[in-house]
C-alpha positions in Angstrom: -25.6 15.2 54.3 -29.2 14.1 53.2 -30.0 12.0 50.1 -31.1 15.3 48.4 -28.2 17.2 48.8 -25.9 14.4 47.3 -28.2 14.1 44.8 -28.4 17.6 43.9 -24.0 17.6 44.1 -23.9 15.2 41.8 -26.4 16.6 39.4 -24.5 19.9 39.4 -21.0 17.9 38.4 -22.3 16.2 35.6 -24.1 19.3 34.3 -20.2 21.2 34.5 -18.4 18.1 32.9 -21.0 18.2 30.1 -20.7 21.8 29.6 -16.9 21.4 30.0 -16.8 18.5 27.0 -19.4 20.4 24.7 -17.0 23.6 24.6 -13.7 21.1 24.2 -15.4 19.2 21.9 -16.1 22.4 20.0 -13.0 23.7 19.6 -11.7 20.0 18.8 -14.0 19.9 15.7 -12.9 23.3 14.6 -9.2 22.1 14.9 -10.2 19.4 12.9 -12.2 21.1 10.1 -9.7 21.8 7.7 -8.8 18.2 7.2 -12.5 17.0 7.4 -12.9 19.2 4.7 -10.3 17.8 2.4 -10.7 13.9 3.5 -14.9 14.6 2.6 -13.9 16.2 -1.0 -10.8 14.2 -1.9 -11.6 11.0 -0.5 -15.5 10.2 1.4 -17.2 11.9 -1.7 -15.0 10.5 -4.5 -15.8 6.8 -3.1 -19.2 7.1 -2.8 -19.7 8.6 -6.1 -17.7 5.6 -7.4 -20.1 3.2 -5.6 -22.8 5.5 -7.4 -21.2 5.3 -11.0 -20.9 1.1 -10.7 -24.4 1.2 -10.8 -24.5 2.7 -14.1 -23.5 2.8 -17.9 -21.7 6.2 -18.2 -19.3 7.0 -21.3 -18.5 10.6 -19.8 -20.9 12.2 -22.4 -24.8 11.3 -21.6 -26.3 11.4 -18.5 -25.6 8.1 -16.6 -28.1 5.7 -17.3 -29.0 3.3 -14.2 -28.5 -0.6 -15.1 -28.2 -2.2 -11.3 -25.8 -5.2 -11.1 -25.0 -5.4 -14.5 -21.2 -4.0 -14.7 -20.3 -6.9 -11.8 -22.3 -9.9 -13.5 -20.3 -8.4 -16.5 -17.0 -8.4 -14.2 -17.6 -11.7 -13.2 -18.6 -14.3 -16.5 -17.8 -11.9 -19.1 -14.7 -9.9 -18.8 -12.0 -13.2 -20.2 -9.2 -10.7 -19.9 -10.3 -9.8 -15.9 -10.4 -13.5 -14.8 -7.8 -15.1 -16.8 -4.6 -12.4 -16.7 -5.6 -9.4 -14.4 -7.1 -10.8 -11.6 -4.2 -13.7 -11.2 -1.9 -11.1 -11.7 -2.8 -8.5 -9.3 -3.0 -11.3 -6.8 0.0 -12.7 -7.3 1.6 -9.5 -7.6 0.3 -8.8 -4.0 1.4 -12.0 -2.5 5.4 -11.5 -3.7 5.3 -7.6 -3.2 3.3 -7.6 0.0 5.1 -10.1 2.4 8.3 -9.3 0.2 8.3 -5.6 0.8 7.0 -6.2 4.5 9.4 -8.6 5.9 12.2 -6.9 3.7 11.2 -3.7 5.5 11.2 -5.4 9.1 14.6 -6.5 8.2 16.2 -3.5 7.3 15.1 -1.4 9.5 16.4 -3.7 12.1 19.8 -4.1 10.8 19.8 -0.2 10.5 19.0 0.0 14.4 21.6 -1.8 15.6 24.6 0.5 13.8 25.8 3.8 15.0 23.0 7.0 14.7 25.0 8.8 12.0 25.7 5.7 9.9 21.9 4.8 10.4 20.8 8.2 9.2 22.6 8.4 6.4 22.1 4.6 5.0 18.0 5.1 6.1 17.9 8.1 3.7 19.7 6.2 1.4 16.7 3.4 1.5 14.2 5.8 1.7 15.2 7.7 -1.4 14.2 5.5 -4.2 10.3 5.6 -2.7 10.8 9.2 -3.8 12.4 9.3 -6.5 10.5 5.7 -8.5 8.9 7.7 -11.7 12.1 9.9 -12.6 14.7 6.3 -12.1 12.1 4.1 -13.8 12.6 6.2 -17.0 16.0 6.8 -16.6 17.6 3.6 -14.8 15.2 0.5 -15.4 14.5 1.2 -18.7 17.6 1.6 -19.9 19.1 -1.4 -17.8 16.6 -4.0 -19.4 16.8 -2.1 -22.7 15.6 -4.6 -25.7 19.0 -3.9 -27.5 22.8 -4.2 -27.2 22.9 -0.5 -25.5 20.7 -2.4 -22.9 23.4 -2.6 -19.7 21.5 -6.5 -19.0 21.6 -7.4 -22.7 25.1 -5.9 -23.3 26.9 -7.8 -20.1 24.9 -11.0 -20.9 26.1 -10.6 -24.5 29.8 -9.9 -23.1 29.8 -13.1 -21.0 28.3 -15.3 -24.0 25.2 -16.0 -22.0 23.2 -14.7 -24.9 23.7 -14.9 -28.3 21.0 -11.6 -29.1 19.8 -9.2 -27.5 16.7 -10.3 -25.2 13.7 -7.7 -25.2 12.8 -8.1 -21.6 10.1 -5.3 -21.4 8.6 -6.3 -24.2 8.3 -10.2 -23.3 5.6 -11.9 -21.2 8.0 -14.0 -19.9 10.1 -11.2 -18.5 8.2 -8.3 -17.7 5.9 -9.3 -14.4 9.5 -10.4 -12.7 10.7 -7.3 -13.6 7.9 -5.3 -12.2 8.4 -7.1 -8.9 12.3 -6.5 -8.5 11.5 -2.6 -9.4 9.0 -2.4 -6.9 10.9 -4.1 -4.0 13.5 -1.7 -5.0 11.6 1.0 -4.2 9.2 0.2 -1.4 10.9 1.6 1.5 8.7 4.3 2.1 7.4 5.6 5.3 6.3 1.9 6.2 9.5 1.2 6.6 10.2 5.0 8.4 7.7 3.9 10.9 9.1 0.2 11.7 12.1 1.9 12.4 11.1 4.2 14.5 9.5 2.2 16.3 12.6 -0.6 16.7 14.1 2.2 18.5 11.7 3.1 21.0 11.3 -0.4 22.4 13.0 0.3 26.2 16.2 -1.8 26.3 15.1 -2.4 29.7 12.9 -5.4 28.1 15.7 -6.6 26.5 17.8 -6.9 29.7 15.1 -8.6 31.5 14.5 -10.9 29.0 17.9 -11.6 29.2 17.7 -12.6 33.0 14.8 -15.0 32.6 16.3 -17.2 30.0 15.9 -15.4 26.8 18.9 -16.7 24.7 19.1 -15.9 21.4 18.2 -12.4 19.0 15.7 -14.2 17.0 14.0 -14.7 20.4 14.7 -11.0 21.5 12.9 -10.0 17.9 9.5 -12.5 18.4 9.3 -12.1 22.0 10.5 -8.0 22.5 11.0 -6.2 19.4 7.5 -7.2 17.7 4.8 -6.9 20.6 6.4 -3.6 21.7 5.8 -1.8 18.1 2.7 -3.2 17.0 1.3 -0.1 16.1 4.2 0.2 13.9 3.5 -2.9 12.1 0.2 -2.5 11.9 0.8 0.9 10.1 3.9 -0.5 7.7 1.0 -3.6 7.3 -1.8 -1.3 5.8 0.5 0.7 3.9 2.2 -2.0 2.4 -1.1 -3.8 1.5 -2.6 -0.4 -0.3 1.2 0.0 -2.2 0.7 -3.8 -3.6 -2.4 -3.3 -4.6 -2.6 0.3 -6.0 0.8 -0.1 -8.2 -0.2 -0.3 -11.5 1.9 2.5 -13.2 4.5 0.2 -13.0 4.1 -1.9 -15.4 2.8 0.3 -18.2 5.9 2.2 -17.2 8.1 -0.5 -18.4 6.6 -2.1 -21.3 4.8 1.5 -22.4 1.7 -0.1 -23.2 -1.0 -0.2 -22.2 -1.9 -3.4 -21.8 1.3 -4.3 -21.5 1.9 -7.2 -23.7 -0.2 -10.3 -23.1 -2.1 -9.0 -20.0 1.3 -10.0 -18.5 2.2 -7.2 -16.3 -1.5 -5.7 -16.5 -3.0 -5.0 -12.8 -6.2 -4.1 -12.0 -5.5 -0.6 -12.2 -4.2 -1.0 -15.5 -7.8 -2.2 -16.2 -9.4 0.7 -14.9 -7.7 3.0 -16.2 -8.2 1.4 -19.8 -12.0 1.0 -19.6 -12.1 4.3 -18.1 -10.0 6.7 -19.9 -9.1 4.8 -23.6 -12.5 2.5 -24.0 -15.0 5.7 -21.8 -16.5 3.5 -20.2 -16.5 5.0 -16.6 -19.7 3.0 -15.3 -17.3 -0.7 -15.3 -14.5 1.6 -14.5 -16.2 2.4 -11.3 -17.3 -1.0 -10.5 -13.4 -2.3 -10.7 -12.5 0.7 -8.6 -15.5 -0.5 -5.9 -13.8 -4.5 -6.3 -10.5 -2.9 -5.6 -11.6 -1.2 -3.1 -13.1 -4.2 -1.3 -10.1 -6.1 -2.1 -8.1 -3.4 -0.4 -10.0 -3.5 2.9 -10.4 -7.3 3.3 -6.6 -7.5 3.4 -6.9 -4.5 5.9 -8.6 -5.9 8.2 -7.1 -9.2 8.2 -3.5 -7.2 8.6 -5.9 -5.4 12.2 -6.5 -8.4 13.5 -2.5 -9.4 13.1 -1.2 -5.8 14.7 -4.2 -4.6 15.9 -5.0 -4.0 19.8 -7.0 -6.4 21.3 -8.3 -4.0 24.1 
């Protein structure tokens, strides 16, 4: 076979393997449209309009006037409320929810792989209910349990055992009410994070496990660090992001609680809280965007840090 002829072969298969990945790639994109179309309308267009809006001073009535870098300078030496109460909050709320609802997850969904299937399935339904079911039990559970009177059910059995000599208005009180916020929202943060790490305990092959065994491994702590986590780190990876956008998109919480809005004291106020009172109480969607864009950022700085714990290296 001469030089030309090889060349010519080769020539010819490239030209079929193109054609071959135009045509898949066609029908691929037209697969695919349907949710291009709703992630560009409901999520790409949305975020860059908000980027647009932070840029501007917009009370929902004139025409959006341009006035650069203002609405962050503002954000940043002017807002008192922003850098003394919501900020610290949000962060802090992030740091005990985060971690708590992560590792709390992990846990649970390892005890729950190591009982029977039908006991597992019924208790994992059990955890995965109240992620559900948050807004209907806040109003009619929470509330009622940290109730500001005697029909409270903490204030009544605190008053029962003598621990109290009045009723204690925990929703109400700056003291109380970011506490509560966290306890209610590790309650209900097994959501499908928590489906996935699951899920993913019981694919790891038990033939790891065994082997592990037979070269030393002694212990199930070991078995968890050494097996369990590097086999299902797309898992965690997934149950990392999720729980990072939870901690820091809860914000109905605790205006939920305290029905205010802020809540008393900037105590349980979040940055959500924030936008949603510049935006739709004080109409001022131009800083409202700007928050939204800081969120935002926020949001995927803690993303990509959670990538570079979970995420494949290759």
């Amino acid at each position: 076979m001469n030089r030309n002829s090889l060349s010519l072969k080769i020539k010819n298969f490239f030209r079929k393997e193109k054609q071959a990945f135009q045509k898949d790639d066609k029908t691929a994109y037209l697969f695919a449209l349907p949710y291009l179309l709703v992630f560009l309308a409901f999520i790409i267009i949305p975020i860059v309009l908000a980027i647009l809006l932070s840029f501007t001073s917009f009370d929902m009535v004139n025409f959006p006037k341009i006035i650069g870098f203002n609405n962050f300078v503002y954000l940043f030496t002017s807002d008192s409320e922003f850098m003394r109460s919501i900020l610290p909050n949000t962060i802090k709320f992030a740091i005990l929810v985060g971690p708590g609802a992560y590792i709390l997850s992990f846990f649970l969904a390892w005890c729950l792989a190591q009982i029977p299937h039908k006991l597992r399935t019924i208790l994992a339904v059990v955890l995965y209910t109240p992620s559900l079911t948050a807004g209907i039990t806040m109003a009619v559970v929470w509330k009622v349990f940290f109730a500001g009177d005697e029909s409270g059910y903490l204030n009544h059995i605190l008053l029962e055992w003598g621990l109290i000599v009045e009723p204690i208005a925990f929703l109400q009180s700056p003291d109380y009410l970011f506490p509560i916020m966290v306890i209610v929202t590790l309650w209900g943060s097994m959501g499908v994070g928590f489906l996935a790490m699951l899920a993913g305990i019981l694919n790891v092959k038990k033939e790891l496990y065994e082997a592990a065994y037979i070269d030393g491994m002694k212990s199930r702590f070991q078995e968890i660090i050494y097996i369990t986590i590097p086999s299902m780190k797309p898992q965690m990876l997934f149950g990392a992001v999720m729980t990072i956008v939870n901690a820091f998109s809860t914000g109905a919480i605790g205006v939920q609680l305290s029905g205010a809005n802020p809540t008393p004291n900037y105590a349980g106020s979040l940055i959500v809280n924030h936008i949603d009172d510049y935006g739709f109480t004080r109409y001022d969607m131009g800083y409202a965007a700007a928050l939204s864009v800081m969120l935002l950022l926020i949001i995927y700085l803690f993303s990509k840090l959670a990538y570079r714990l979970f995420g494949e290296r290759d």
